[in-house]
C-alpha positions in Angstrom: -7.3 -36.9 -54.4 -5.3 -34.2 -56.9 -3.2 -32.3 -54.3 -4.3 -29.0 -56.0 -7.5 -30.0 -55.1 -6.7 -29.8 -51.3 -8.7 -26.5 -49.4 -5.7 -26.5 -46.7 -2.4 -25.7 -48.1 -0.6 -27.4 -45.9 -2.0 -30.9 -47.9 -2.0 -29.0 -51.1 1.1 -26.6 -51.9 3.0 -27.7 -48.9 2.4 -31.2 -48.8 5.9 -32.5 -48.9 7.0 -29.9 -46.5 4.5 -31.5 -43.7 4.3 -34.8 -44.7 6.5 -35.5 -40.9 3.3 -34.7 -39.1 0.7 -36.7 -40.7 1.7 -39.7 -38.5 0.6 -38.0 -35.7 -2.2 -35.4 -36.6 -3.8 -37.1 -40.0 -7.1 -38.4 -39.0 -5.7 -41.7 -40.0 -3.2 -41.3 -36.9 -5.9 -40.3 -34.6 -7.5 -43.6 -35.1 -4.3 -45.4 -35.0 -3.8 -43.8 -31.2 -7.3 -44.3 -30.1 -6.9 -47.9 -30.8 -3.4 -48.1 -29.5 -4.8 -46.5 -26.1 -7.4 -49.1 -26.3 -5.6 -52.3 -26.9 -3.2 -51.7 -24.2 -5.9 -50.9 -21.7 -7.2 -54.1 -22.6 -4.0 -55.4 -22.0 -3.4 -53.5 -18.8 -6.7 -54.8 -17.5 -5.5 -58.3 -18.2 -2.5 -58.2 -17.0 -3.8 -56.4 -13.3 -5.1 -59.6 -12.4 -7.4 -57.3 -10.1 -10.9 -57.8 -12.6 -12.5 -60.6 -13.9 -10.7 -60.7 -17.6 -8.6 -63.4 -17.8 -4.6 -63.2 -18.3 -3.7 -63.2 -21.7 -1.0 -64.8 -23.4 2.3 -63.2 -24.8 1.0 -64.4 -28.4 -2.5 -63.2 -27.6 -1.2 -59.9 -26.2 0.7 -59.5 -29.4 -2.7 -59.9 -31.8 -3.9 -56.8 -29.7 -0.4 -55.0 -30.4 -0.5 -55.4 -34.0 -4.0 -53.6 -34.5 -1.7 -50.8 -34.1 1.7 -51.3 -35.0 0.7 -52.5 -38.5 -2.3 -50.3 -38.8 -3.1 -49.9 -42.3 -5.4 -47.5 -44.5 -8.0 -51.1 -44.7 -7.9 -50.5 -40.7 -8.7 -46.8 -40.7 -11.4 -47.5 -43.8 -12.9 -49.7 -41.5 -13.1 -47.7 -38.6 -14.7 -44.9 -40.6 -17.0 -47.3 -42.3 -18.7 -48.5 -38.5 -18.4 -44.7 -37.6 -20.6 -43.5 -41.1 -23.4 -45.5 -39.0 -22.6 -45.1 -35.4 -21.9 -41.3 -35.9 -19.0 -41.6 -33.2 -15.3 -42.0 -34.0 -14.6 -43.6 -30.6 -17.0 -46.5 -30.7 -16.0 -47.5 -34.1 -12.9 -48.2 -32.9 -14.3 -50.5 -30.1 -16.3 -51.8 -32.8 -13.4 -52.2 -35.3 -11.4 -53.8 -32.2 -13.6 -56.5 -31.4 -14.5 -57.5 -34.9 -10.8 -58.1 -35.1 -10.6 -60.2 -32.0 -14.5 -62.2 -32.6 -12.2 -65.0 -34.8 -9.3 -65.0 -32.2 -8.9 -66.8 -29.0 -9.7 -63.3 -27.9 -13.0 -63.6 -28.8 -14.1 -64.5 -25.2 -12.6 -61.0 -24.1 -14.4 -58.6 -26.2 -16.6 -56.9 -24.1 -13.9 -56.2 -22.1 -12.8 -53.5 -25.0 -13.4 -49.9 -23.3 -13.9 -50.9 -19.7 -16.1 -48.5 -17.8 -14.4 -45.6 -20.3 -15.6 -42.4 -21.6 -14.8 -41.5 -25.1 -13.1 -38.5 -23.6 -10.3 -40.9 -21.6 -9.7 -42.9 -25.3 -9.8 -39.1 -26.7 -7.2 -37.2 -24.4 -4.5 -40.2 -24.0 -4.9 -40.8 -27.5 -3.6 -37.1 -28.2 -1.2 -36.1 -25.5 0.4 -39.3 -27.1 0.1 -38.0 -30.3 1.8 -34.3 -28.7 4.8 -36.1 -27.0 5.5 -38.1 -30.4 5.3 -34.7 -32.8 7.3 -32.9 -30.4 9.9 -35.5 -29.6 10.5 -36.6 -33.4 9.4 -33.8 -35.5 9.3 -30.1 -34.0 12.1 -30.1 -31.3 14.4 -32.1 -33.9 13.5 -29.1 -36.6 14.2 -26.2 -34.2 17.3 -27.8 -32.7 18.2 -27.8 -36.3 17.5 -24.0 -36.6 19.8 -23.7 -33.5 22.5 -25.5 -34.3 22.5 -23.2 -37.7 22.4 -20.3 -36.2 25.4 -21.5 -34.2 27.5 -21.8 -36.6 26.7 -18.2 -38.0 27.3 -16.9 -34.2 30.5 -18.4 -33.8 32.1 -17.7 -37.7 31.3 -14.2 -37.4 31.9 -13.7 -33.5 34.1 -10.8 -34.3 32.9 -9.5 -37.4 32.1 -6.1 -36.3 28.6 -4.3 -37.4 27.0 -1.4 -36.8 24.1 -1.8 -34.6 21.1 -0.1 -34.9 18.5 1.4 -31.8 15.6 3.0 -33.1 16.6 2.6 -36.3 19.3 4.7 -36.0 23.0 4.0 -35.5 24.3 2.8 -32.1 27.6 1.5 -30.3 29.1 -1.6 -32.6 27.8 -4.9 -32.1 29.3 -8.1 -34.5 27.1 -10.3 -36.5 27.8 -13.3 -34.8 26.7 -12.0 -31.0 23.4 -11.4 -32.8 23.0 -14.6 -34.3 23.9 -16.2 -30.4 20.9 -13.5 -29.1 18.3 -15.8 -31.1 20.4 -19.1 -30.2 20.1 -18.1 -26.3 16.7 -17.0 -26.3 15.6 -20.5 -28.9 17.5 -23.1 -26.0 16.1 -21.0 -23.5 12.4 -22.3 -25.0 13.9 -25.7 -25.7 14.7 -26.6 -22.6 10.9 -25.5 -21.2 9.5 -27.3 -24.1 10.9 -30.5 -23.1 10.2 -30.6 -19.6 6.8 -29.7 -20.0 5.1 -33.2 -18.8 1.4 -34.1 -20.8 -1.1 -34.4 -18.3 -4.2 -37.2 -19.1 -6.8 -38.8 -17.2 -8.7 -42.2 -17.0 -11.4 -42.0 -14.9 -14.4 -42.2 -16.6 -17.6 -40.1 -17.4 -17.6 -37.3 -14.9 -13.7 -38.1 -13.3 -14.6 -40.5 -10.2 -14.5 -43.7 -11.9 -17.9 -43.9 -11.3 -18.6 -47.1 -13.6 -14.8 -48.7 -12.4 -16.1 -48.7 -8.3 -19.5 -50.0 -9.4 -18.0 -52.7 -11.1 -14.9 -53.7 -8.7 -15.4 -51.4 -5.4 -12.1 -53.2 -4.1 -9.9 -51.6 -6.9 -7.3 -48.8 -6.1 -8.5 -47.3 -9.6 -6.7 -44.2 -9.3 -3.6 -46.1 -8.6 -4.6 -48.2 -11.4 -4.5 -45.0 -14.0 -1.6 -43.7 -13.1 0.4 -46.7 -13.1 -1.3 -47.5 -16.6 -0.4 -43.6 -18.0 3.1 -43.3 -16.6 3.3 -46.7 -18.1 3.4 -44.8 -21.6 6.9 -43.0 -20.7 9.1 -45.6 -21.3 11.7 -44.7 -24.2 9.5 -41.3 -24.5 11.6 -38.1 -23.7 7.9 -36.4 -23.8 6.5 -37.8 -20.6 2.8 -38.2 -19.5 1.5 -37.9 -16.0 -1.6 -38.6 -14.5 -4.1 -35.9 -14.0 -6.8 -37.8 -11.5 -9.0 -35.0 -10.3 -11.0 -33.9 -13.6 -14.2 -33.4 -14.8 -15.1 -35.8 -17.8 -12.2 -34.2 -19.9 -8.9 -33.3 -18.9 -8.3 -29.4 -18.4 -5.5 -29.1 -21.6 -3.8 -26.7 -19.4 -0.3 -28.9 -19.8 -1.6 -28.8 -23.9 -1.6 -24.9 -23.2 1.9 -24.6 -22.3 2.8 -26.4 -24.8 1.4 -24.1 -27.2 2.4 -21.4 -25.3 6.0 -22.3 -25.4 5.8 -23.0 -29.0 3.7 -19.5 -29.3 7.1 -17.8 -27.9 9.6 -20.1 -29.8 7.8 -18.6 -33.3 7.3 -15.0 -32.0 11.4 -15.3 -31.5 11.8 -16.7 -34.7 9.2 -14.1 -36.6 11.8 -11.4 -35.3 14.9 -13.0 -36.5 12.9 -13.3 -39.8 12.7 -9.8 -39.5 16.2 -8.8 -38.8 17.5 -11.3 -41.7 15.4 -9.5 -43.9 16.7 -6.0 -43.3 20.3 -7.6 -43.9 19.4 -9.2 -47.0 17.7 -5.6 -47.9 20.5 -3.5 -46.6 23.0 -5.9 -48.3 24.7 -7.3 -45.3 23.2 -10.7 -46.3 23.5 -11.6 -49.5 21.5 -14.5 -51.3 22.8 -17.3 -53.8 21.1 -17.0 -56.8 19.9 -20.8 -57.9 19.7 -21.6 -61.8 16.1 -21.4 -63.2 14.5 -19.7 -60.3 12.7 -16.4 -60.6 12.8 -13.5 -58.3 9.8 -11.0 -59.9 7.7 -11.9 -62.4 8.8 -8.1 -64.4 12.0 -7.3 -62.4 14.8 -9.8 -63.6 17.5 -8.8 -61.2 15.8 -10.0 -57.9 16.5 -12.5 -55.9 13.4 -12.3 -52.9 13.8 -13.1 -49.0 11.1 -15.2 -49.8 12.0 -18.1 -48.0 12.2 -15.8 -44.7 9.0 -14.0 -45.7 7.2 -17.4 -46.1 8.3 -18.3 -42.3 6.8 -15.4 -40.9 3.7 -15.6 -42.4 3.4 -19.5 -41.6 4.5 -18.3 -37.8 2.5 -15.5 -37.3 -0.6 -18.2 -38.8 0.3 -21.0 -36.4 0.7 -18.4 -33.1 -2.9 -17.1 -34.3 -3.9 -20.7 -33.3 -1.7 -21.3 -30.4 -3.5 -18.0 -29.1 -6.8 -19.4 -29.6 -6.4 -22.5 -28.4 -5.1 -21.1 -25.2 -8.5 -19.4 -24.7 -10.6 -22.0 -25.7 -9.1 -25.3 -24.7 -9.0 -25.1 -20.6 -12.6 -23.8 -20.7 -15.5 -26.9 -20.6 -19.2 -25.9 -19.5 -19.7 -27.7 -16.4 -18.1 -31.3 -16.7 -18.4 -31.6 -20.1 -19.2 -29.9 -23.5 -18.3 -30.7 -26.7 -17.2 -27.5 -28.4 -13.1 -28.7 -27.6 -13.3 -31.5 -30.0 -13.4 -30.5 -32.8 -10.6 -27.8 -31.9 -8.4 -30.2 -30.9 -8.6 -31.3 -34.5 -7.2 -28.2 -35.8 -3.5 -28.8 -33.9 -2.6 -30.3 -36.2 -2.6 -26.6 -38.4 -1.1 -25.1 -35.9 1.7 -27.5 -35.8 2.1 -27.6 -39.4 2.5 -24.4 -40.1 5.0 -24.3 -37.3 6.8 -26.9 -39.1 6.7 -25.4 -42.6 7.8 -22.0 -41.1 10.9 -23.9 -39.4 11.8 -25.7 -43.1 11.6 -22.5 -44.7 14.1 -20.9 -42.3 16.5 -23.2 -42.6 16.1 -23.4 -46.2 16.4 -19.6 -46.3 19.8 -20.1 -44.3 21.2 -22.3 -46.7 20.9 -19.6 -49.3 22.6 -16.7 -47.2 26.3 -15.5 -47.4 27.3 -12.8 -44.9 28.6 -9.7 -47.0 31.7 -9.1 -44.8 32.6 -6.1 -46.8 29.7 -4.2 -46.7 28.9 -4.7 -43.2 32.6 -2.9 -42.0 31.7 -0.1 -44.7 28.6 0.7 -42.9 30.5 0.8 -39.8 33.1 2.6 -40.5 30.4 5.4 -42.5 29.4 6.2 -39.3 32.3 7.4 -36.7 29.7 8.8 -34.7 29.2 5.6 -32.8 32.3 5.5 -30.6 31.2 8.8 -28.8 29.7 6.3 -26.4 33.2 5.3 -25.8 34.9 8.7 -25.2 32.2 10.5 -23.1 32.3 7.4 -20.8 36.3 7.5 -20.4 36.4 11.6 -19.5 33.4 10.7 -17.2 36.2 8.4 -15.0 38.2 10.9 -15.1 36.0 13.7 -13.7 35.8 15.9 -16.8 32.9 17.9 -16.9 29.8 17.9 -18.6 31.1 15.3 -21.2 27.9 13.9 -22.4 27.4 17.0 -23.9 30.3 18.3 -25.3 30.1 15.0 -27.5 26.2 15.9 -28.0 27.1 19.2 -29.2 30.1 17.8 -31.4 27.9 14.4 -32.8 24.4 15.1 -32.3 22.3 15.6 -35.8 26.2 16.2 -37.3 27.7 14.3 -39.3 31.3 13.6 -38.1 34.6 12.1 -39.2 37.2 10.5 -37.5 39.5 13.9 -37.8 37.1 15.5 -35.9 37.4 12.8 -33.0 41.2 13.6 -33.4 40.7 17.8 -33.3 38.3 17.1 -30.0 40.6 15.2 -28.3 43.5 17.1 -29.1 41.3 20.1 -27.7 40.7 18.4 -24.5 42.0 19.4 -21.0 42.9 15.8 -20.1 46.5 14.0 -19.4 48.2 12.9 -22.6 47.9 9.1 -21.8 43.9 9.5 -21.8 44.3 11.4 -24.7 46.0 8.2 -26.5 43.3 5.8 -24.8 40.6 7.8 -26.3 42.6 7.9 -30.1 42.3 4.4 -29.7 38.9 3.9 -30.1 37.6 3.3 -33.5 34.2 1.8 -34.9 35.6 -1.5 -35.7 37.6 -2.2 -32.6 34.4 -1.0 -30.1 32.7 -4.2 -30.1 32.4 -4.7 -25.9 32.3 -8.4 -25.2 30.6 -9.2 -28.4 33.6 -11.3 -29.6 33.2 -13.6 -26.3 29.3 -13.7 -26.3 28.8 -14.9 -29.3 31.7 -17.8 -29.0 30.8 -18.6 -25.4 
C-alpha cells in the first residue's frame, strides 16, 4: 500500500517516526504474541507432567518456539486467511498452530493447542506482553532520552541567571538551567513509577474459575499452575507480569490503567515544557538553527517555526485524549464479559504512537535550540524591580517597619532603576552594614539556590 494512501497518520506521514512500535502493536505483532502465548502454554503443559500430554523433546519444543521467533508475514497471511472463515482471530491461530504441527512428530499433540482456554486468556497475556516489550525497548528508552537532554541543558546553564515570570509578569530571578532540572525531576519522578508498575494477566478460563481445567484434571493446583506459567514470562524482562487469579472472564486492565495514567502525566509534563520552550524561542531566549533548504512560512521568508515543539504538543495532547478514554472504558466489563474492550485495546497502539512521535519531535526540536545567553541577562537586568523581594525581606529581620510596602509604594506599577534602589537605601533608617548588604543585591546575582538545584 502507497503510504499517502494510509487514513492514520501515524502509517502515513509519520511512518518512519513509528516504525519502533509496529513490532508490538501492528496486527502482525498481535498474532505473533497470541501464538507465542500459545506455544509456550503448550509447552508448559508438557513440561508439568501433571496432564495427560506427553513430555516433549528439546528439538520438538524448539518447532513450537520457532512459530514465533521466526514468524513471518506467510505466518500472519495465514492466520488471517483461517480467520476470513472462522470470523475469530484467536482460533485461527490454534488453527494456524496445529496445521503447522499435523506433519511434525507433534502431530499427536494438537488438540492439546488451547487447553481449556478462553480467547480472552490468549488475548490479555498476549498484550500485557506486548505493553512490557513497548515500554521496556521503545518508550522508557525515548523519554530517558528526553531526560538525559534536558540534563545537559540543566547543568550548562545552572547559573545562567533569567528573569522568571509569575503570572506572566516579572518575578524573583531564576536561571535557565534550574528550570530545565524542574522538568528532569518531575520526568524521573514518572519514570521510576512507570517501571515498577507490574502487568497483571490471568489464565483461568471462561468465567475465571478454571472451570474447563478442574473438569478435566480436578487434582491440579491450576491457580498455582498460572502463576507459575505467567511469572514464568519475567525472565530478562525489566517489565514484569504477575498473576491476577480472581477475574471474571477478562482481566480488569486496571494495571493497563496505570500505565496509561503514568504515561497520561509523563506527556501532560512534557506538553508544558513544550509550552515554556516555545515562549523562549518566541521571546528570543531560545534561538533556533536555521537548516539549508527548509522553510519557515510559506509567504514570510525570515521564519524559522517551533514547529518541532508545536508538533509534540499536539501529538501529546492526542495520545493523553486516549490514555483518558481508555481509563474510563477499559476496567468496565458488563457482567463477566462483554466485548466492547476489544476492539479498544486495538487502538493502544495510537495512543502509544503518538506518544512516541511527540517524544521524537522533542528531541528533534532540542537538537535545533541554542540558548541566547545575551538576551536572557538583558531581560534581567531591564527589570530591577525584581530584587525588591530581596530588600523588603532583609529590613523585615531587622525589625524595620512596614517594609513590604514602602517597596510597594517605591516598585509597584513603577518602573524603577537601580539608582533608585541606591536613593531608597541611602534613605533608610538602618545601620550602615545593612545598608551595604542590601546594595549588594542585584538581578543577576539573586538567583537563591538555583545554581545548586539545577547541578544537584
Amino acid at each position: 500500500m502507497i503510504q499517502g494512501t494510509n487514513i492514520n497518520p501515524l502509517d502515513g506521514r509519520y511512518y518512519e517516526k513509528t516504525r519502533a512500535l509496529a513490532p508490538y502493536f501492528s496486527e502482525s505483532g498481535l498474532m505473533r504474541y497470541r501464538v507465542m502465548m500459545e506455544g509456550k502454554y503448550l509447552i508448559a503443559l508438557s513440561l508439568s507432567r501433571k496432564v495427560g500430554l506427553r513430555k516433549f523433546t528439546p528439538g520438538e519444543i524448539k518447532v513450537i518456539e520457532n512459530l514465533y521467533e521466526k514468524f513471518k508475514d506467510d505466518s500472519y497471511k495465514k492466520i488471517k486467511d483461517f480467520e476470513a472463515t472462522t470470523n475469530h482471530d484467536v482460533k485461527a491461530v490454534e488453527y494456524f498452530i496445529k496445521e503447522k504441527l499435523k506433519n511434525t512428530s507433534l502431530k499427536d499433540s494438537i488438540e492439546w493447542v488451547h487447553f481449556a482456554l478462553t480467547s480472552e486468556d490468549t488475548n490479555n497475556i498476549s498484550y500485557a506482553l506486548i505493553l512490557s516489550d513497548s515500554l521496556e525497548k521503545v518508550m522508557i528508552s525515548e523519554i530517558n532520552k528526553i531526560i538525559f537532554e534536558l540534563d545537559i541543558l540543566a547543568k550548562k546553564y545552572k547559573s545562567l541567571p533569567m528573569l522568571a515570570r509569575t503570572h506572566g509578569q516579572p518575578a524573583s530571578p531564576t536561571t535557565f538551567g534550574k528550570e530545565m532540572k524542574v522538568y528532569v525531576a518531575r520526568l524521573e519522578k514518572q519514570i521510576a513509577i512507570l517501571e515498577n508498575i507490574k502487568i497483571s494477566a490471568k489464565l483461568n478460563g471462561a468465567t475465571g474459575n478454571w472451570n474447563a481445567h478442574l473438569a478435566a484434571y480436578s487434582k491440579v493446583n491450576w491457580p498455582e499452575f498460572s502463576k507459575k506459567f505467567i511469572e514464568g514470562f519475567n525472565k530478562n524482562r525489566s517489565q514484569k507480569l504477575e498473576a491476577n487469579l480472581i477475574t471474571t472472564q477478562i482481566e480488569c486492565h486496571d494495571s493497563y490503567v496505570e500505565i496509561f495514567d503514568t504515561l497520561r502525566r509523563t506527556n501532560t509534563i512534557l506538553i508544558d515544557f513544550n509550552q515554556d520552550i516555545w515562549r523562549y524561542i518566541s521571546d528570543n531566549w531560545v534561538t533556533q538553527k536555521p537548516k539549508a533548504g527548509e522553510v519557515g512560512s510559506s509567504t514570510m521568508p525570515h521564519k524559522i517555526n517551533p514547529i518541532d515543539f508545536e508538533n509534540s504538543e499536539g501529538n501529546l495532547g492526542l495520545a493523553n485524549s486516549l490514555f483518558e478514554f481508555f481509563a474510563r472504558k477499559l476496567p468496565i466489563s458488563r457482567l463477566q464479559r462483554d466485548l466492547s474492550d476489544s476492539t479498544v485495546e486495538r487502538a493502544i497502539g495510537t495512543a502509544f504512537g503518538h506518544s512516541l512521535l511527540a517524544y521524537v519531535m522533542l528531541l528533534k526540536g532540542l537538537g535545533k535550540i541554542s540558548v541566547n545567553k545575551e538576551k536572557i541577562k538583558e531581560e534581567l537586568l531591564v527589570h530591577p524591580e525584581v530584587i525588591a523581594e530581596a530588600i523588603q525581606t532583609v529590613l523585615r529581620r531587622e525589625n524595620y517597619p512596614i517594609p513590604y510596602e514602602a517597596l510597594k509604594e517605591l516598585t509597584r506599577g513603577k518602573i524603577v532603576t537601580m539608582d533608585d534602589f541606591a536613593t531608597f537605601i541611602d534613605n533608610l533608617d538602618v545601620p550602615a552594614k545593612v545598608k551595604q548588604e542590601l546594595k549588594k543585591f542585584t538581578p543577576l546575582s539573586y538567583i537563591g539556590l538555583a545554581t545548586k538545584i539545577a547541578e544537584k
